[in-house]
C-alpha positions as CSV (number, residue, x, y, z in Angstrom):
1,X,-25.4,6.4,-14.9
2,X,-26.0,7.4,-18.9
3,X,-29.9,7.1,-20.1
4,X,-29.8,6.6,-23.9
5,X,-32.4,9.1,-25.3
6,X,-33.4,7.1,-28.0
7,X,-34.3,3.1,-28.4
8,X,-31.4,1.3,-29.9
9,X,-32.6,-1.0,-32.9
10,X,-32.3,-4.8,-32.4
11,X,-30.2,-4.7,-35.8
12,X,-27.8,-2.2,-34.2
13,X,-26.8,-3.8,-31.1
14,X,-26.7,-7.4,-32.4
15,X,-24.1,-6.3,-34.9
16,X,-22.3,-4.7,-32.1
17,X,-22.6,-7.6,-30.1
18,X,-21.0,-10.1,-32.8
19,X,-18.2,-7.9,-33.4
20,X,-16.9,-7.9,-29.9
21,X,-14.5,-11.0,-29.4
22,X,-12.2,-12.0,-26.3
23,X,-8.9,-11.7,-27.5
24,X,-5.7,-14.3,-26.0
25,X,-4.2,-13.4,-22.7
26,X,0.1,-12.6,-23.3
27,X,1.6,-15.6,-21.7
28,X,4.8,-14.9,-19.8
29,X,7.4,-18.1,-19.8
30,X,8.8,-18.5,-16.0
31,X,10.5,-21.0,-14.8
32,X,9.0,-23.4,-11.9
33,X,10.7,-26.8,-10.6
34,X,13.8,-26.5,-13.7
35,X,10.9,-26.5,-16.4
36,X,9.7,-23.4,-18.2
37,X,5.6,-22.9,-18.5
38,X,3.7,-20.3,-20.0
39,X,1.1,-18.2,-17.6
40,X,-0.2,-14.9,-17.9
41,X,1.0,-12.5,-16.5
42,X,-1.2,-11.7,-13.3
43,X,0.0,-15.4,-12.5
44,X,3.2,-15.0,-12.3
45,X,3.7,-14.4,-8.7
46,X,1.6,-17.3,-7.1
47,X,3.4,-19.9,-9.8
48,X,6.5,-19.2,-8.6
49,X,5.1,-19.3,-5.0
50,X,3.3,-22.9,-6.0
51,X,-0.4,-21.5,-5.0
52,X,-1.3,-22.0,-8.5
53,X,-0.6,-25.8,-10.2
54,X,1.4,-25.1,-13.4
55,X,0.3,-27.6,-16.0
């Protein structure tokens, strides 16, 4: 695992912290029951299969 060599300044990492923001997951339309939804796409699969309720 990396060891920084040097202290990083509060200043430094809270403006590297407030920078970072989680960005939308793509939304894939599929069709479940004759009406399309949107789902990402790691959903897909159990949709379809009905493990996952599609609201």
């Amino acid at each position: 695992m990396a060891v920084p060599k040097r202290k990083t300044s509060r200043s430094r990492t809270r403006s590297r912290r407030a920078r970072w923001t989680a960005s939308e997951p793509a939304l894939v339309p599929v069709v479940v029951q004759g009406r399309t939804v949107l789902v990402p796409p790691r959903l897909t699969r159990a949709v379809r299969r009905g493990l996952v309720a599609a609201d």
